[in-house]
LOPA-315254 format. One line per field, with one value per residue (C-alpha): residue in three letters; y, z, x. Coordinates in steps of 0.2 Angstrom, whole numbers, plus 2048, in hexadecimal, padded with zeros to 3 digits. Layout:
BEGIN
zadren: c(ALA_...)
yy: c(Y_...)
zz: c(Z_...)
xx: c(X_...)
This chain:
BEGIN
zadren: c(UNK_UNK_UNK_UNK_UNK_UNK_UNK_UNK_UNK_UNK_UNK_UNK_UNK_UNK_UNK_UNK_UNK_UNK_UNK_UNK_UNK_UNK_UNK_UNK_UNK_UNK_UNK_UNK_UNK_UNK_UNK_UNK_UNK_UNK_UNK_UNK_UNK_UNK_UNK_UNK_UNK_UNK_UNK_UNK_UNK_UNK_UNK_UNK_UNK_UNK_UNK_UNK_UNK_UNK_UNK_UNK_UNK_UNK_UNK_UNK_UNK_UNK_UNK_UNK_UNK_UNK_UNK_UNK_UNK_UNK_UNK_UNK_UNK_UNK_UNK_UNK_UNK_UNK_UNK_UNK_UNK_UNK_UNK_UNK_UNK_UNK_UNK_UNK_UNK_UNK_UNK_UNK_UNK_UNK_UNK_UNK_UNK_UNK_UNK_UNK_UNK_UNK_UNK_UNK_UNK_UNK_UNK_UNK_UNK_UNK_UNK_UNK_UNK_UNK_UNK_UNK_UNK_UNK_UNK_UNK_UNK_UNK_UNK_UNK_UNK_UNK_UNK_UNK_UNK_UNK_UNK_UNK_UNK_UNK_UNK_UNK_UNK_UNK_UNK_UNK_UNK_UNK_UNK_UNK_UNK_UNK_UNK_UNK_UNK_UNK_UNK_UNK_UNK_UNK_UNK_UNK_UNK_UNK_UNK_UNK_UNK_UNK_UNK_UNK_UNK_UNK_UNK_UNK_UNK_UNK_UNK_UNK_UNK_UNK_UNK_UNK_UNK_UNK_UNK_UNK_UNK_UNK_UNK_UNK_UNK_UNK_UNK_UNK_UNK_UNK_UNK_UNK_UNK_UNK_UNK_UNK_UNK_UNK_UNK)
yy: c(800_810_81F_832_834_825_820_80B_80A_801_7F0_7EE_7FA_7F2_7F1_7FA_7F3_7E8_7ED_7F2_7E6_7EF_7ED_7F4_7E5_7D0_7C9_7BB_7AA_7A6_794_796_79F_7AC_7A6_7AA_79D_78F_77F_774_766_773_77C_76D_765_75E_769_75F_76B_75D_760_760_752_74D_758_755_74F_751_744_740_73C_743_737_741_739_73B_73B_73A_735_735_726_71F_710_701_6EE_6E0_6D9_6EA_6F3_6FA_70D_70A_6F9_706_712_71D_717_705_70B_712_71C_71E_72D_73D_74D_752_73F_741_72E_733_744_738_72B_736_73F_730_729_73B_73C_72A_731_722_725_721_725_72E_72D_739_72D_73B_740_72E_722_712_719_714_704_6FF_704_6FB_6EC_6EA_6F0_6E4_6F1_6FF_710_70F_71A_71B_70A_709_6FD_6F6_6EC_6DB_6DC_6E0_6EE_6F7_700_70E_70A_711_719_70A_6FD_706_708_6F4_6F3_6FA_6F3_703_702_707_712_712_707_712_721_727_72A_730_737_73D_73D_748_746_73A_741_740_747_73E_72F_730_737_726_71C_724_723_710_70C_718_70C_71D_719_721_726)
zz: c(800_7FC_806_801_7FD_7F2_804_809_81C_828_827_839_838_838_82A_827_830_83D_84F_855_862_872_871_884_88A_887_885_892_889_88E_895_89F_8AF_8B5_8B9_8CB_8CC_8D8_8CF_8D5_8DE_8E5_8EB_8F1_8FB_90D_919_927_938_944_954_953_956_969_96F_982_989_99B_9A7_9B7_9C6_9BD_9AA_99B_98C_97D_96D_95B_949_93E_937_93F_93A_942_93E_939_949_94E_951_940_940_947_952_960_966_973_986_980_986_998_99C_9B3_9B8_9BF_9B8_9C0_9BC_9AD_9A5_9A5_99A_98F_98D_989_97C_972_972_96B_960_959_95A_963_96E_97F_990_99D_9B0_9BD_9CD_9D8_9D4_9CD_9DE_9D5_9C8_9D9_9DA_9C8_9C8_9D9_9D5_9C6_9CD_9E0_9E7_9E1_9D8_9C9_9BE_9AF_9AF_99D_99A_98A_982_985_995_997_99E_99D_9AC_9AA_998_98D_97A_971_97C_979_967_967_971_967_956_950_942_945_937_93A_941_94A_954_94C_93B_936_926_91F_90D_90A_8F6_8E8_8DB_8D4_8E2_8F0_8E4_8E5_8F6_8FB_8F1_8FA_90A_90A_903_916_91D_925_92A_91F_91E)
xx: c(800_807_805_800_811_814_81D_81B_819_823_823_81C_80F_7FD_7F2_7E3_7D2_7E1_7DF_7F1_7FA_800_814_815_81C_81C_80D_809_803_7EF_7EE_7DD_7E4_7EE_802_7FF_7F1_7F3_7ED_7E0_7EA_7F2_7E4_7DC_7EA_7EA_7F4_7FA_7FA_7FC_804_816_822_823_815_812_801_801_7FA_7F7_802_813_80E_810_80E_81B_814_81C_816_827_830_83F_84B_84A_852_850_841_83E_82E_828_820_810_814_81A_80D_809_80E_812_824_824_833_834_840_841_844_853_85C_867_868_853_855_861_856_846_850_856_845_83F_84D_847_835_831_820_823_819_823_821_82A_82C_82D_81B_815_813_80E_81E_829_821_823_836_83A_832_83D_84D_84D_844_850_84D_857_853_84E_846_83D_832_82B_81B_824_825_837_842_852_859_864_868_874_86F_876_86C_85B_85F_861_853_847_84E_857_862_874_87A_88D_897_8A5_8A4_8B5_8BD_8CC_8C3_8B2_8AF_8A0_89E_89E_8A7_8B8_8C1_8B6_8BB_8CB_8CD_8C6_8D4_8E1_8D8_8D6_8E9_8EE_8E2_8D8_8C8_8BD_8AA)
């Protein structure tokens, strides 16, 4: 088309009877929604505000119950997650006994669910612990759903206990690899012809 002059216009100009485009900015592709639209499964998902790990209940006569719902390891004829469930393991102490804080934090750390009893506020708790010690009070005395009990026990012989999978072997090594590639490779070479011990 030719103009008044005899003059062709711009290649980009619009033709006559074309609406004009707005070139203010990019143009955002039309699939349905706006981008800042949450989809639908989205929108409809489940939030899960439960209480948070090893909430306290309190109970009567010193018993607070310890309450978890995570996964933890366990061997080979352990106690699978859910076989273990709140106040099948009773944990007797006192609050200002140190071996009892221990024992209660390895068992929270493990999120095992375990029913706690101060003896200093607990009478039949006095009982239960004497009658299993020749009329002693050791404590803690923690006792589980078979029946049995451990007195004053250490971290490893609860973790045996209650069929916890030990990860590592040794407490100690002379090197820690953290990475797989070449040079954690060959890091580990060297390592093993020193014979370091090596994680």
């Amino acid at each position: 088309m030719l103009g008044l002059k005899g003059e062709v216009p711009p290649p980009d100009s619009p033709s006559r009877g074309q609406p004009a485009h707005d070139r203010s900015g990019p143009q955002l592709p039309d699939r349905g929604r706006p981008p800042w639209s949450v989809p639908a499964r989205a929108r409809n998902a489940t939030v899960d505000r439960s209480a948070p790990r090893n909430a306290r209940s309190p109970g009567r006569h010193g018993r607070s119950t310890i309450r978890s719902s995570g996964e933890y390891t366990v061997g080979r004829g352990g106690a699978g997650k859910g076989d273990l469930h709140v106040a099948e393991i009773k944990v007797y102490g006192a609050s200002w006994c140190p071996d009892c804080r221990r024992a209660k934090r390895f068992l929270g750390d493990q999120r095992v669910p375990f029913e706690w009893h101060d003896i200093e506020h607990d009478p039949d708790g006095v009982n239960v612990v004497q009658a299993r010690n020749n009329g002693n009070n050791v404590i803690p005395t923690i006792i589980f759903p078979d029946g049995t009990f451990l007195s004053e026990p250490t971290n490893e012989q609860l973790a045996e206990k209650i069929g916890l999978e030990r990860m590592a072997m040794m407490h100690v090594y002379d090197l820690i690899i953290i990475g797989g590639g070449p040079a954690g490779l060959t890091t580990s070479i060297y390592a093993a012809r020193e014979n370091l011990q090596t994680l």
